[in-house]
Backbone bond lengths (Angstrom), bond angles and torsions (degrees), N, CA, C in turn:
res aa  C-N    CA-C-N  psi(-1)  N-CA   C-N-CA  omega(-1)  CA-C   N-CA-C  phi
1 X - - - 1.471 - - 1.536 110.09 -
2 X 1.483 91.14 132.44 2.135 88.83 165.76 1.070 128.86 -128.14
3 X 1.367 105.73 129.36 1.692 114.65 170.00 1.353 129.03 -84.41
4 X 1.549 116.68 135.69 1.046 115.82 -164.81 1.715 102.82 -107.60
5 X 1.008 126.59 129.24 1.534 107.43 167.00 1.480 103.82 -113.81
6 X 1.202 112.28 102.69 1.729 116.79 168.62 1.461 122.83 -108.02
7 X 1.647 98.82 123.09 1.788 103.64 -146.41 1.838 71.67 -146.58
8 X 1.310 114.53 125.49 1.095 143.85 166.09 1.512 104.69 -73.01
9 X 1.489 108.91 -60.46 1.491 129.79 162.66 1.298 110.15 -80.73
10 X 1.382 134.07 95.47 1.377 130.69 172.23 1.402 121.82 -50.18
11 X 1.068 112.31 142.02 1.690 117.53 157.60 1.544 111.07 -56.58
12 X 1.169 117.84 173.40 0.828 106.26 179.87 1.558 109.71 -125.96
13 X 1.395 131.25 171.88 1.603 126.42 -118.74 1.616 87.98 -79.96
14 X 1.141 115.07 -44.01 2.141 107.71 -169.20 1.156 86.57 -62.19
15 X 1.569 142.36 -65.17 1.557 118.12 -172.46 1.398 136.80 -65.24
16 X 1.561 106.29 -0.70 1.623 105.91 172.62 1.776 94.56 -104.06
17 X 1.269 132.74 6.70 1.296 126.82 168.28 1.549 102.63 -102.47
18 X 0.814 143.80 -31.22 1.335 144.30 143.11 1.468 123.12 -28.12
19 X 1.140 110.22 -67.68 1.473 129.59 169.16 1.424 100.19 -41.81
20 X 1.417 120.85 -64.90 1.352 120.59 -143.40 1.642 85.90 -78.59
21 X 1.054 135.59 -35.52 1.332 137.19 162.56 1.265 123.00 -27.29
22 X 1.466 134.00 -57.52 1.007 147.38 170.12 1.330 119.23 -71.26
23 X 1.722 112.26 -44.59 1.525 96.70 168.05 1.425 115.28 -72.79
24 X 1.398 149.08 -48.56 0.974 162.92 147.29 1.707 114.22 2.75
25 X 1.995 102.92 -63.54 0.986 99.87 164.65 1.618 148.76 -63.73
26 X 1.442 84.77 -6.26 2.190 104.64 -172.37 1.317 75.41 -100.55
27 X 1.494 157.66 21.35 1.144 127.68 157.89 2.131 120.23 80.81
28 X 1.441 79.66 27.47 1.911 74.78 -172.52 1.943 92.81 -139.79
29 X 1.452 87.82 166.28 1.436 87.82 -174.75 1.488 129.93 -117.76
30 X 1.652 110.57 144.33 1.388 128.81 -143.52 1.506 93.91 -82.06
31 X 1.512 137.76 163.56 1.473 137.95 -176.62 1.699 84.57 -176.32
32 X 1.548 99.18 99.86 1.727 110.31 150.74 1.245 124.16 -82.59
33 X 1.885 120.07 97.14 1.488 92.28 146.23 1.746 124.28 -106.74
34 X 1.557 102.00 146.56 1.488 107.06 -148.10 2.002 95.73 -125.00
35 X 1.135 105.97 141.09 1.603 106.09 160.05 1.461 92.03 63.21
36 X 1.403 140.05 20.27 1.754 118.93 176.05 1.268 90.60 -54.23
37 X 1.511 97.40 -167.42 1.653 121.01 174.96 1.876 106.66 -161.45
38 X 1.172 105.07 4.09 1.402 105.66 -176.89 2.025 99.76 -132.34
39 X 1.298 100.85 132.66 1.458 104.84 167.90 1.686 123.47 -59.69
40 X 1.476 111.67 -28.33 1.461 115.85 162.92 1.131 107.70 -48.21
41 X 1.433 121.45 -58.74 1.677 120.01 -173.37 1.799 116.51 -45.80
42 X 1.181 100.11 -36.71 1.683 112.33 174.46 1.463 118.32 -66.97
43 X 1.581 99.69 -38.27 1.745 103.71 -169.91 1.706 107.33 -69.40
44 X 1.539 90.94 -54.77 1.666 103.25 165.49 1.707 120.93 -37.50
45 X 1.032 93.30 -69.00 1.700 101.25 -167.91 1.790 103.26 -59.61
46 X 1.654 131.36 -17.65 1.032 147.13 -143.69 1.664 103.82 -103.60
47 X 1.314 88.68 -32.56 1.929 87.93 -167.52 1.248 100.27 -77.79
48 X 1.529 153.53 -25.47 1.239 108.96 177.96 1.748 101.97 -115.20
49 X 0.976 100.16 56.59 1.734 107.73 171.05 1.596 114.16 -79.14
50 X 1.204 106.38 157.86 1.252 110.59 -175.97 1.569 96.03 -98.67
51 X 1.737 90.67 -60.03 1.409 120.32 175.63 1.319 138.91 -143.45
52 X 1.300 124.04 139.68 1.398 138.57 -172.90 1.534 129.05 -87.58
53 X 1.314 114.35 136.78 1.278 103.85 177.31 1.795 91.60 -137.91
54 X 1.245 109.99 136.28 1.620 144.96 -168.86 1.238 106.58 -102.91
55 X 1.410 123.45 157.56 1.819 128.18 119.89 1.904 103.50 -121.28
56 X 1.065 121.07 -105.64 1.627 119.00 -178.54 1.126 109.82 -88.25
57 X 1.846 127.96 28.86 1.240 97.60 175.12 2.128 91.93 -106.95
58 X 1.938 89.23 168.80 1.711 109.37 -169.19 1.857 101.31 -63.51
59 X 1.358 114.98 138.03 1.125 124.12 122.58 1.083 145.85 -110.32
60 X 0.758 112.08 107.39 1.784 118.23 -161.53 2.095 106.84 -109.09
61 X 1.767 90.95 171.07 1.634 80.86 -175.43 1.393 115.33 -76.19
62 X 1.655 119.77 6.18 1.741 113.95 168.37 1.527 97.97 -58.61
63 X 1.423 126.02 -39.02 1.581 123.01 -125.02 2.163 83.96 -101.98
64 X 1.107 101.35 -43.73 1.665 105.53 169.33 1.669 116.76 -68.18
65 X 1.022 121.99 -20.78 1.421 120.12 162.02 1.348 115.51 -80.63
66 X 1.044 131.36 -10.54 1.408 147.80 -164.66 1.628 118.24 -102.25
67 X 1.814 100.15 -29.85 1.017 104.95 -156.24 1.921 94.81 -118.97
68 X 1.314 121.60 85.19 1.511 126.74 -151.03 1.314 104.63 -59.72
69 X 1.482 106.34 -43.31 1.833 132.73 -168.34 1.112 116.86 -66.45
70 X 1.414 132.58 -24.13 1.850 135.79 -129.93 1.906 87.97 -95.94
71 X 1.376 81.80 138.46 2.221 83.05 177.77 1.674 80.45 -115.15
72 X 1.731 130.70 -48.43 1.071 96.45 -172.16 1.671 99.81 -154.27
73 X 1.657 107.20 170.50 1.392 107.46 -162.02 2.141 84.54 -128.55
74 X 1.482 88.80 131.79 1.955 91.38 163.07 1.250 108.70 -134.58
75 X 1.716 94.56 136.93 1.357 98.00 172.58 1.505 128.52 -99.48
76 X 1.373 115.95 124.54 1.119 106.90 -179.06 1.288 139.62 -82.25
77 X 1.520 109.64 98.73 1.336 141.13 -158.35 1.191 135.35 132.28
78 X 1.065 143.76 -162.42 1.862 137.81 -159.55 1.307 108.04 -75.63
79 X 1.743 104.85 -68.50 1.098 120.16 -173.56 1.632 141.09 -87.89
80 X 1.026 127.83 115.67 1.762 138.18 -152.00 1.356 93.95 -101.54
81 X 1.183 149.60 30.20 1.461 134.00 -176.73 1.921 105.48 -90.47
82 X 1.372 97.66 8.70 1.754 96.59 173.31 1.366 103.87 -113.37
83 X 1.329 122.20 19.86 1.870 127.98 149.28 1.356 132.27 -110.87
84 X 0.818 91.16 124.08 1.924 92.92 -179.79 1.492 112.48 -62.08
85 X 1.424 114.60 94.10 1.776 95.95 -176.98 1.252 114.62 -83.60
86 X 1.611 133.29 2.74 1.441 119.40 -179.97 1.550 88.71 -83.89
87 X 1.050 117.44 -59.43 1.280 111.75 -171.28 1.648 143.26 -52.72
88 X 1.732 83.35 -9.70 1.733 111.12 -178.37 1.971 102.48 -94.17
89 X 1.812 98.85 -44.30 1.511 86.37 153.54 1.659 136.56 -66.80
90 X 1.069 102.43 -44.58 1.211 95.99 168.66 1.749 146.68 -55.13
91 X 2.154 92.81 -14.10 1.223 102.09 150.85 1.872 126.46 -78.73
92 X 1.253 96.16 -24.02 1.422 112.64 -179.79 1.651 111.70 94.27
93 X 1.621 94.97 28.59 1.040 132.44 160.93 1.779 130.34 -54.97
94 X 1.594 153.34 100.64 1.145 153.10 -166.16 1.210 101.15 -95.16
95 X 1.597 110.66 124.15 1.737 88.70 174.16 1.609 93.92 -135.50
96 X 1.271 113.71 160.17 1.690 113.87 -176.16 1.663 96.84 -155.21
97 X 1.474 98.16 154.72 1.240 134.44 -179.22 1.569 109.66 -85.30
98 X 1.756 148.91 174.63 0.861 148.87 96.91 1.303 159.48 -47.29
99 X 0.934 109.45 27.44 1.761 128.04 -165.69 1.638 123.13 -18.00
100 X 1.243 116.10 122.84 1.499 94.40 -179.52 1.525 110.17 94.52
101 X 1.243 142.51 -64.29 1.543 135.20 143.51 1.272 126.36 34.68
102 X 1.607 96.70 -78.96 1.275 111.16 -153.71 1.700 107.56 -105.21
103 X 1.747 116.91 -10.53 1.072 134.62 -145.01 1.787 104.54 -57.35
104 X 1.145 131.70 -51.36 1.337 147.21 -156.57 1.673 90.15 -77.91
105 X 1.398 114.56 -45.77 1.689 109.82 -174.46 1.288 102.64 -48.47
106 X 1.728 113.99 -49.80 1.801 113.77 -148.03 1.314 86.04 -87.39
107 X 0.973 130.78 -62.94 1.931 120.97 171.90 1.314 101.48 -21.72
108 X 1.031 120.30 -101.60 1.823 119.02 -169.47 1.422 100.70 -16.24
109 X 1.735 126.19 -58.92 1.211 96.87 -146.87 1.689 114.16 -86.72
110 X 1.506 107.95 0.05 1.509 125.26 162.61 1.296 110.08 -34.72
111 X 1.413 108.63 -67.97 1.351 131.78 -146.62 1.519 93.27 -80.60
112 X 1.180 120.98 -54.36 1.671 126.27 154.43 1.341 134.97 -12.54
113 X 1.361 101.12 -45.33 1.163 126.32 172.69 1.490 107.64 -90.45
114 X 1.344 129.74 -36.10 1.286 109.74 -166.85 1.670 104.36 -81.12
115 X 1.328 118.28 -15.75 1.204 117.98 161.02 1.313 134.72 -59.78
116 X 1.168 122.15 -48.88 1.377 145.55 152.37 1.864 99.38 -50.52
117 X 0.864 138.98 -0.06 1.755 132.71 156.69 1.269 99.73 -88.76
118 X 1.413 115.87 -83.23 1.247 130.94 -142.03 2.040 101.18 -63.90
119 X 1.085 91.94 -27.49 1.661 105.71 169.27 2.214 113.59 -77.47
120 X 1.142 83.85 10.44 1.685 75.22 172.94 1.311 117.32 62.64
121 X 1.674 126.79 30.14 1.109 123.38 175.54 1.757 126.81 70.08
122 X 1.706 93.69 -4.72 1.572 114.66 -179.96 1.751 114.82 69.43
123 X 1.635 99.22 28.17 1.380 137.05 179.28 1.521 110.92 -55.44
124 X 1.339 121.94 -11.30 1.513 131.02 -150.81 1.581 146.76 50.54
125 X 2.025 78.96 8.20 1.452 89.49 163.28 1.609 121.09 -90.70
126 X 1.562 108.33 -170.68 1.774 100.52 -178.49 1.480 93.56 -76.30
127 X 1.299 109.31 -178.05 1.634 126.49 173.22 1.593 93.14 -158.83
128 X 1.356 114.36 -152.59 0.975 113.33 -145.29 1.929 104.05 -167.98
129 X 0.943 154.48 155.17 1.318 140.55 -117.36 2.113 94.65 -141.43
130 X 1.565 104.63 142.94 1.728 107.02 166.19 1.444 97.67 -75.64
131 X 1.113 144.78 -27.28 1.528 138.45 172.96 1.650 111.34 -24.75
132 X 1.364 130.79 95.26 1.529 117.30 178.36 1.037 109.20 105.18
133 X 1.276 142.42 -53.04 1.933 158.08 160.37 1.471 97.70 -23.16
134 X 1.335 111.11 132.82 1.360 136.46 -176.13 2.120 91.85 -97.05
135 X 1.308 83.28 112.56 1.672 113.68 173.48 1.416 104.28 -110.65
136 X 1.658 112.13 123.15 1.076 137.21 -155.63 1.276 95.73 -122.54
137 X 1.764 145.36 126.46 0.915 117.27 159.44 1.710 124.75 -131.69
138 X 0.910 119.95 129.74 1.622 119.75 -154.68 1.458 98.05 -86.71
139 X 0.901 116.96 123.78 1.809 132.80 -176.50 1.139 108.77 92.52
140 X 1.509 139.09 105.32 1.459 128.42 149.70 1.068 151.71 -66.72
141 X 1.807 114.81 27.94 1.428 137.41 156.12 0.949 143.87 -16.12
142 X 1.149 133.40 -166.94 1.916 129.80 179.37 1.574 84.64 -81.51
143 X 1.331 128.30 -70.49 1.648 141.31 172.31 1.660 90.39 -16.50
144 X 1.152 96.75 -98.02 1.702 107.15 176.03 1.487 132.38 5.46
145 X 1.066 81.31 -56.30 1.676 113.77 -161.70 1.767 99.26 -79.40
146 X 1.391 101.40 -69.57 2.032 108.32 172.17 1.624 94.45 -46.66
147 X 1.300 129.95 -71.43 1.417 106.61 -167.85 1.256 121.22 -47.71
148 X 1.347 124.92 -62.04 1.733 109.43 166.33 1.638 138.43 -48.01
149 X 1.679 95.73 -5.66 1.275 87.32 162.41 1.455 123.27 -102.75
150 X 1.240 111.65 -7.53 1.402 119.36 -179.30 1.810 109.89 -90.41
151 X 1.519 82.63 -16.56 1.988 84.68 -178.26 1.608 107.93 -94.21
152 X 1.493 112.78 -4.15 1.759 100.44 153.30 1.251 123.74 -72.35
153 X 1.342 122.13 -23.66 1.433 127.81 169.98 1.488 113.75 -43.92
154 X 1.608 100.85 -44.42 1.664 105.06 -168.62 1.779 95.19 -94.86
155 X 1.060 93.29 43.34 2.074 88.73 177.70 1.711 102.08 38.38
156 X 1.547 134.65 69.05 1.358 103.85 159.46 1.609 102.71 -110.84
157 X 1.275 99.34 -177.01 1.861 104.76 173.27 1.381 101.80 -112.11
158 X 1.736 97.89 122.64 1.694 89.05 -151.28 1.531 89.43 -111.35
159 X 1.462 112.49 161.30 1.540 109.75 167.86 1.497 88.22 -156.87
160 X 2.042 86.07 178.91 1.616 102.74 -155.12 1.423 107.01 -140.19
161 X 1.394 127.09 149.74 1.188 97.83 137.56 1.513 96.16 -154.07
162 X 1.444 113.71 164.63 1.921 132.26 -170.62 1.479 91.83 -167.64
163 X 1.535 81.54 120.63 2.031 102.99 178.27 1.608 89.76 -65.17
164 X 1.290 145.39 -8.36 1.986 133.87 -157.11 1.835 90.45 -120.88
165 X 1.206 100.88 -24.90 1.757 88.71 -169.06 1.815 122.09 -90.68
166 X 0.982 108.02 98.30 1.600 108.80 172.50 1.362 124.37 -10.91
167 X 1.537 135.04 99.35 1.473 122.75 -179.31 1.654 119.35 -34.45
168 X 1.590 92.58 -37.40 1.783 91.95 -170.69 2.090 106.00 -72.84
169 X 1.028 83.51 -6.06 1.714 81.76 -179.46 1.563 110.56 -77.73
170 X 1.892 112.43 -44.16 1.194 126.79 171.52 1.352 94.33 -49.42
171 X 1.374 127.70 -81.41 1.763 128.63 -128.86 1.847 87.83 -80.64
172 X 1.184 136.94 -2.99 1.252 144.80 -176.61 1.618 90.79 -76.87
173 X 0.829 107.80 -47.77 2.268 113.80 -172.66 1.502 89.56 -64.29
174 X 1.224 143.04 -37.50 1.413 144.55 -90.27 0.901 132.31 -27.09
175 X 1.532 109.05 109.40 1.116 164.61 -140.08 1.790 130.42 -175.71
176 X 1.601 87.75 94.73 1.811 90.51 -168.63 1.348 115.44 -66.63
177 X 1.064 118.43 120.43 1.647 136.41 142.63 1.612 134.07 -14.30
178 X 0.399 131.82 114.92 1.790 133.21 -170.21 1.661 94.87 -114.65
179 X 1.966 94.28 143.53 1.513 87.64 179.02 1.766 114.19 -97.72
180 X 1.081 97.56 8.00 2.155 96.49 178.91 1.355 98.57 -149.81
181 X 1.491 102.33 179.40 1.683 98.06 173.41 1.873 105.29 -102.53
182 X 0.848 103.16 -2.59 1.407 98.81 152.97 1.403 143.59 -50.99
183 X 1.545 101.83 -56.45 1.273 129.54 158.51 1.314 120.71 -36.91
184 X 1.138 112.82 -62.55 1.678 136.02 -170.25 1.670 99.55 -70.98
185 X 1.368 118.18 -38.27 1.572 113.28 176.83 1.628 109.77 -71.23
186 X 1.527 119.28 -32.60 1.532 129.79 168.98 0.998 106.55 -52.34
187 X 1.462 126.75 -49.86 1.617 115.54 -139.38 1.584 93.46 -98.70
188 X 1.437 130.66 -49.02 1.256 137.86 -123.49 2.434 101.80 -107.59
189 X 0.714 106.47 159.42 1.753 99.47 -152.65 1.480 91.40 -137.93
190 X 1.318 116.53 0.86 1.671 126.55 161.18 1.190 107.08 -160.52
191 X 1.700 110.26 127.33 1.445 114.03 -151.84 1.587 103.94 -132.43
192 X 1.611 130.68 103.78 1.370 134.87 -159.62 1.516 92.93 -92.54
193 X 1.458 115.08 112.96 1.839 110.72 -171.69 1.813 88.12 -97.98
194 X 1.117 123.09 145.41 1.720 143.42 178.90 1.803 110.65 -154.19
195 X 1.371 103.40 39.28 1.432 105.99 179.25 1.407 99.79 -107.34
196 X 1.613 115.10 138.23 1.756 126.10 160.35 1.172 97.76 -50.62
197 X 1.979 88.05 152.94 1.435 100.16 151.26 1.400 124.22 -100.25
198 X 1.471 116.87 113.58 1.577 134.54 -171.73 1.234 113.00 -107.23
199 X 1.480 132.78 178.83 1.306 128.33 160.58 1.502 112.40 -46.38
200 X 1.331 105.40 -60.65 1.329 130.08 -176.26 1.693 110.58 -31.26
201 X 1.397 109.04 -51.60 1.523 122.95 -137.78 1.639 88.81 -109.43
202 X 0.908 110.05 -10.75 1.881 106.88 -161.68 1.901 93.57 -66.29
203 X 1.087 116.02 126.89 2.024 112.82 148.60 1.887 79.91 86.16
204 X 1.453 128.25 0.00 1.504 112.85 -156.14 1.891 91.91 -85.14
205 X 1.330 125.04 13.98 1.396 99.15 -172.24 1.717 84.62 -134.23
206 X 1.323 104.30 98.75 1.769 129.11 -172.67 1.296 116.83 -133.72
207 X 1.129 110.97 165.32 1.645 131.25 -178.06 1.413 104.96 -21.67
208 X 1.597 113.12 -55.66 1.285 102.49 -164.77 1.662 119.30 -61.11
209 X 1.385 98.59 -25.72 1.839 116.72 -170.48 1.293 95.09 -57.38
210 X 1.785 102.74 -65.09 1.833 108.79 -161.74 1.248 111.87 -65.77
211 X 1.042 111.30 -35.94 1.935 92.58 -165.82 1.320 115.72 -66.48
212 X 1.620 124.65 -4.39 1.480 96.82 169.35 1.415 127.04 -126.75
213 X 2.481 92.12 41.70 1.194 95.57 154.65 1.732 145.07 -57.92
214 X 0.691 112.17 161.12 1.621 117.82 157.78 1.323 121.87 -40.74
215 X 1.569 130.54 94.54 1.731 132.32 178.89 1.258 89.44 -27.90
216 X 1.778 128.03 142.64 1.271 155.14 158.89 1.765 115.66 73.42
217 X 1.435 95.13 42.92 1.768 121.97 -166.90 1.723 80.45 -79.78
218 X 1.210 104.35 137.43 1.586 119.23 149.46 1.795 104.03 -116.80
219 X 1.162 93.89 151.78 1.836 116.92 -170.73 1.743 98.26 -130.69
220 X 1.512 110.81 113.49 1.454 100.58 -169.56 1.848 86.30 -126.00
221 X 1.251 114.47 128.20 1.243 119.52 -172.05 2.035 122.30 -117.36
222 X 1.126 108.96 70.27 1.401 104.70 171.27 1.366 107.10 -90.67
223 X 1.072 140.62 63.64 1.570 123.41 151.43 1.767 97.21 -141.96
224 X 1.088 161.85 -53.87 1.717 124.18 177.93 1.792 86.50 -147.22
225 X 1.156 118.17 143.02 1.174 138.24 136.81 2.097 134.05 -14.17
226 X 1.535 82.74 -44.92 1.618 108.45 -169.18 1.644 99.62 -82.86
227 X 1.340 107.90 -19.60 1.725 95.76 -157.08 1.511 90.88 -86.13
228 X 1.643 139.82 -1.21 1.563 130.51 -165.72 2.120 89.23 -110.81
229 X 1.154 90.18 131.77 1.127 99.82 165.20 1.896 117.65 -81.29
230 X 1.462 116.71 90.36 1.349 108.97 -153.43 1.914 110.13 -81.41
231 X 0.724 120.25 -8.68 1.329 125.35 158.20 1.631 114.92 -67.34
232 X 0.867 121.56 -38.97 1.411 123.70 174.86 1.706 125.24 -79.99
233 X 1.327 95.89 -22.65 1.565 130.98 178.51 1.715 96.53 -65.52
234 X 1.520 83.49 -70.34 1.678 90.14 -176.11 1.867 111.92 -54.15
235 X 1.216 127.06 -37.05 1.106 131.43 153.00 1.669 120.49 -15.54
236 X 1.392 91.60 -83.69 1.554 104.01 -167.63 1.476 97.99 -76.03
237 X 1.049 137.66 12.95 1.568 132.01 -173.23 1.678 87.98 -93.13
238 X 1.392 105.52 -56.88 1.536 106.52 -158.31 1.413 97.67 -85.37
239 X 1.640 141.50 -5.24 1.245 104.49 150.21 1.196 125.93 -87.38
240 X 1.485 128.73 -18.37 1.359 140.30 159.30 1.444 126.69 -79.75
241 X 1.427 116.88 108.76 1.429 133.66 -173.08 1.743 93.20 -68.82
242 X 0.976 116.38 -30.74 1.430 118.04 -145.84 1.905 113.88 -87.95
243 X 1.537 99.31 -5.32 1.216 122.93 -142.70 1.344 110.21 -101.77
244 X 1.445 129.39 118.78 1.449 109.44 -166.77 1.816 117.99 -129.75
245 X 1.231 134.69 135.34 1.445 106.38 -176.48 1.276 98.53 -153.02
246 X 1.652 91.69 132.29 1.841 114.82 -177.67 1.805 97.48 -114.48
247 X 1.730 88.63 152.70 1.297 99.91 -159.65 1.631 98.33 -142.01
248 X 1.879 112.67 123.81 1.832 89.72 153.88 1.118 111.06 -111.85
249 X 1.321 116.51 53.03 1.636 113.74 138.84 1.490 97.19 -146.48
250 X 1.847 83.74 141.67 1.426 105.54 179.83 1.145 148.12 -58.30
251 X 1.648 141.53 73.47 1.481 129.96 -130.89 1.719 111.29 -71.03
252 X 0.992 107.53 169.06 1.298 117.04 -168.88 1.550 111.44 -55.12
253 X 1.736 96.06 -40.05 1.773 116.27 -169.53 1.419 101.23 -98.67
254 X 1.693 116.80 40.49 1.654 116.99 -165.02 1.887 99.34 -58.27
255 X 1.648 104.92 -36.57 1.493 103.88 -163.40 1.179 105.19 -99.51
256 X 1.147 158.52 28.87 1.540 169.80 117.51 1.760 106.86 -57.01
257 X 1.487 113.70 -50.22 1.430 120.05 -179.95 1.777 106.01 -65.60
258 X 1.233 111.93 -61.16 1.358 129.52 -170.54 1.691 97.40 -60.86
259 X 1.400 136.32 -58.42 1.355 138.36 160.77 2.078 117.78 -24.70
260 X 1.355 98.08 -55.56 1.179 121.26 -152.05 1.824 101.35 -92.27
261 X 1.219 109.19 -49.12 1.078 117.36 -170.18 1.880 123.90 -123.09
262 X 1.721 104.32 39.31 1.715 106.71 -160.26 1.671 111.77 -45.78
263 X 1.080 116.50 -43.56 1.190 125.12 -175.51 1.225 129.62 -75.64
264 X 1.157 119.18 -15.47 1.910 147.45 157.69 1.572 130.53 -67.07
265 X 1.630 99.64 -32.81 1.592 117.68 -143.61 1.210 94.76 -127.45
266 X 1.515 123.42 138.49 1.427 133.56 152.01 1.217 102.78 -168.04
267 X 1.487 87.69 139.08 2.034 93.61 -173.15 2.289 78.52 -140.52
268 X 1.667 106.24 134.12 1.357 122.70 145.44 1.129 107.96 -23.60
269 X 1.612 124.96 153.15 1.688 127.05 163.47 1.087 126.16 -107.50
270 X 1.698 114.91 14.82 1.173 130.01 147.55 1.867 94.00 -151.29
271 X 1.550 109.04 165.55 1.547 122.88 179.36 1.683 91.66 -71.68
272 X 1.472 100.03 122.54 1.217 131.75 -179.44 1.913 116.19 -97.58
273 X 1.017 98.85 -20.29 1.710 115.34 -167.83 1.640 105.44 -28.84
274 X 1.510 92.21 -46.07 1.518 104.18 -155.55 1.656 123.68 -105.17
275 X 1.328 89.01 -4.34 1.180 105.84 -166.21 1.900 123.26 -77.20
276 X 1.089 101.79 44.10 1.775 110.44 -170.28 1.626 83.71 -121.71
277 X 1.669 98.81 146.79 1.340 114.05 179.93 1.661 126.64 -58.10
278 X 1.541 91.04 -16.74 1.535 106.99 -172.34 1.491 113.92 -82.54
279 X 1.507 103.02 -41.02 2.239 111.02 162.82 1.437 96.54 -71.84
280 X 1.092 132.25 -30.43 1.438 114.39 172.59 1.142 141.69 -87.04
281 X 1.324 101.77 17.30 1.375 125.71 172.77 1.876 115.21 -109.93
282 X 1.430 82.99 -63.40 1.717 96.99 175.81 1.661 112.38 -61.34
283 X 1.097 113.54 -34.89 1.917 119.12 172.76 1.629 104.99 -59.41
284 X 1.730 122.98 -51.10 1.323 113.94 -139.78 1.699 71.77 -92.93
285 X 1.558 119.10 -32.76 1.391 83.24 -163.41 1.474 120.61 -71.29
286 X 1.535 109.48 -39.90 1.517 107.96 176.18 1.500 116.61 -60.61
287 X 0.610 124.60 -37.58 2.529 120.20 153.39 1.449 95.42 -4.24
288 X 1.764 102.70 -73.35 1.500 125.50 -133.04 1.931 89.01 -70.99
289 X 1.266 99.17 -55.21 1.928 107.46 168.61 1.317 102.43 -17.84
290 X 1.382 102.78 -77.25 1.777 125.04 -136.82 1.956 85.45 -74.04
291 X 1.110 120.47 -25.50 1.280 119.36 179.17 1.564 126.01 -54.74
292 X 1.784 95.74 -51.10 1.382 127.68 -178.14 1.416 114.93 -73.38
293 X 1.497 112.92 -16.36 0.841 125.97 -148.98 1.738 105.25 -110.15
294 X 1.168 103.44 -24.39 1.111 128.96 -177.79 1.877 121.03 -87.61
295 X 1.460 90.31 -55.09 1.701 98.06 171.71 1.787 113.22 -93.08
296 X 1.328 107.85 14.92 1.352 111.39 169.55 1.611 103.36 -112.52
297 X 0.733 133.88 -60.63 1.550 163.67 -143.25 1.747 112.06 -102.92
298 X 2.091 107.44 -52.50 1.445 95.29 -163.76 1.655 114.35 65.81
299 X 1.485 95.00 31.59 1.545 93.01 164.08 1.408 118.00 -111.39
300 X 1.587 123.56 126.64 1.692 116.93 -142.24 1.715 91.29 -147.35
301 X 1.439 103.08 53.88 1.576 111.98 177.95 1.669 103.99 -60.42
302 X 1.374 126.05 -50.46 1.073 142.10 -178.06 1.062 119.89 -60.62
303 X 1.238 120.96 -35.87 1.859 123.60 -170.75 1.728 109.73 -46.38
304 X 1.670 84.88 137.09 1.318 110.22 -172.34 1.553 111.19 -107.99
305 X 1.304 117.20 -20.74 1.520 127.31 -175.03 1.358 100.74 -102.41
């Protein structure tokens, strides 16, 4: 059996010795491609895979037609929206996520960020403290979940709400529950967004949501790009002075926002969430698991398709 690990963005060296550890040890063989820059390099290295291991780079159905051998592809980390899963089923293709991984990195850098708002960008003017600030957080996830626990540290009054997550699970953290996402955009004056991007969710956080935040609302967005409707964003930015939104992923309208709004706006120059040695360790290694685990075993806790 062969594993492919194709990482545009490499792991970094303890987690590709790790990796190779685990595949190595089930007896199958390891194949880095690292830093390509051409999709040939992927198709090539792809066709006689058994199996794949990802972080943000595309699979698409060129790369599964290409790839005759592949039983399954994991991505390392939460979110899979850079695989085609009809097309990965339709090879008869398994593909899975890591859940949990990366969770404590992208938390930290939430909270990171919400500091870096309420602090004026570290502008040398005053700001003003998360101590007391109603923290709102949209998705009650593994993400979710680490930020509210790291935001009792900073004394906030945190609330939640997720149409999938059990209230008693929220107020169990304690951590109040909200019954819509409406609500939670009303009440809350720093708002941690951790929602996929779905049909559902795509453009779903717009004009109508923001405007009847809380004067001096920060909106700190590490989970997709797609889910902010940025035309509408830009909207309520420029009628609201008060209004601020950090992003680690880069919006489409990064230089219209940054132009328009310097003192409001900061988005990473690439998605940063994950990027601490510690998700990059715990992500690539659990991949390599769920891999072994899978073409030994047929164990498919993770499956997303």
């Amino acid at each position: 059996m062969k594993v492919l690990v194709a990482t545009e963005k490499p792991f970094a060296k303890v987690a590709v010795d790790g990796i190779r550890k685990v595949i190595e040890g089930a007896g199958y063989e390891l194949v880095l491609l690292e830093k390509y820059t051409d999709k040939a390099q992927l198709l090539e290295a792809a066709k006689d895979a058994n199996a794949i291991i990802i972080r943000s780079d595309i699979i698409d159905a060129e790369v599964f037609d290409a790839a005759k051998e592949l039983k399954i592809v994991v991505r390392a980390g939460a979110g899979y929206d850079n695989v085609d899963l009809a097309a990965a089923t339709a090879h008869n293709v398994c593909v899975m996520n890591t859940p949990g991984q990366n969770s404590n990195a992208v938390a930290e850098l939430a909270l990171g960020m919400m500091v870096l708002a309420v602090r004026n960008f570290f502008n040398g003017t005053s700001g003003t403290e998360l101590k007391g600030k109603k923290l709102g957080i949209h998705a009650y996830g593994n993400v979710g979940r680490n930020v509210a626990r790291i935001a009792k540290g900073f004394g906030m009054e945190i609330y939640a709400y997720d149409a999938f997550c059990p209230k008693e699970v929220i107020e169990k953290d304690g951590v109040k529950p909200l019954n819509s996402v409406e609500e939670l955009y009303k009440t809350c004056n720093v708002i941690s967004l951790h929602i996929p991007a779905t049909p559902e969710t795509k453009g779903s956080i717009n004009y109508a949501l923001l405007k009847d935040t809380p004067k001096g609302t920060v909106l700190v967005n590490t989970a997709r790009k797609e889910v902010i409707n940025e035309d509408e964003l830009i909207k309520l930015m420029d009628e609201r002075q008060d209004f601020k939104y950090l992003s680690d992923i880069m919006p489409a309208a990064h230089s219209k926002l940054r132009e328009l709004f310097p003192d409001r706006y900061f988005s990473t120059p690439k998605k940063m969430g994950a990027q601490t040695a510690e998700a990059n360790i715990n992500a690539g290694i659990a991949a390599a698991e769920q891999i072994v685990g899978y073409l030994r075993d047929g164990v498919d806790k993770f499956k997303v398709n």
